[in-house]
N, C-alpha and C positions, 0 to 999 in steps of 0.2 A: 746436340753436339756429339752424342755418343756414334752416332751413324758414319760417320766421316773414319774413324777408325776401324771398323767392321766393315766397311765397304773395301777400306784398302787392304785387310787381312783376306779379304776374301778375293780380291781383285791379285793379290801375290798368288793364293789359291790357285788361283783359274789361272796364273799362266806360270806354276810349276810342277803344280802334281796332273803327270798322264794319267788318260785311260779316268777324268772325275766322270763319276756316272750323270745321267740328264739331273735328277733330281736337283746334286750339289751345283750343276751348273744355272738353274733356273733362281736357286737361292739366292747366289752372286748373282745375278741378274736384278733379282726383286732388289737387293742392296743398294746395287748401283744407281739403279732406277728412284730408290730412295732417295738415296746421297744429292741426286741432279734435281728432284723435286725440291727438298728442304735448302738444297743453295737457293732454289729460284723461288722459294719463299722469301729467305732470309736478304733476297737481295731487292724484293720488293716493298717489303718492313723497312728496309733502309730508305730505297726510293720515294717513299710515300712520305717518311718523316717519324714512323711511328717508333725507329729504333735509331740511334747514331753511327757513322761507320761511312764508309765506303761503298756506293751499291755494288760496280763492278765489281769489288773484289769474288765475292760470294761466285759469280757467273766466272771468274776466271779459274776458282778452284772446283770445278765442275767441270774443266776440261778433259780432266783424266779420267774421271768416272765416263763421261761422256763417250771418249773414246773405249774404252774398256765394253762398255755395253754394246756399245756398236761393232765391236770384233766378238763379240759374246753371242750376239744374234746372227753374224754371219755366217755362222758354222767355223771358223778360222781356229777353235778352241783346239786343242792337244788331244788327241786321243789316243 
């Protein structure tokens, strides 16, 4: 669960400070990419039965990350 907050610090990151060098932008990247993996664990843990909860929900707070990485890979970032 710690990932979910480090993604979105890092996702504030990438689209306030100009001119972040590739490195810091691959970081938020791997983050992000994180963040959408362990929803889509957490949301199949659910689905399966092996956890309680909502599966959707997990897949709908991956939206953002979702999109974030996707404007992250397009070049779209601030330089």
């Amino acid at each position: 669960m710690g990932i979910h907050p480090l993604a979105a610090i890092g996702l504030l990151v990438l689209a306030v400070v100009p001119g972040l060098k590739t490195g810091g932008i691959k970081v938020v990247q791997f983050l992000l990419a994180l963040n959408i993996v362990a929803d889509g664990v957490l949301a199949y843990l659910i689905y399966s039965g092996v956890s309680k909860g909502d599966w959707w929900l997990p897949l709908l707070f991956s939206v953002i990350p979702l999109v974030g990485l996707a404007i992250s890979l397009s070049g779209k970032v601030r330089r």
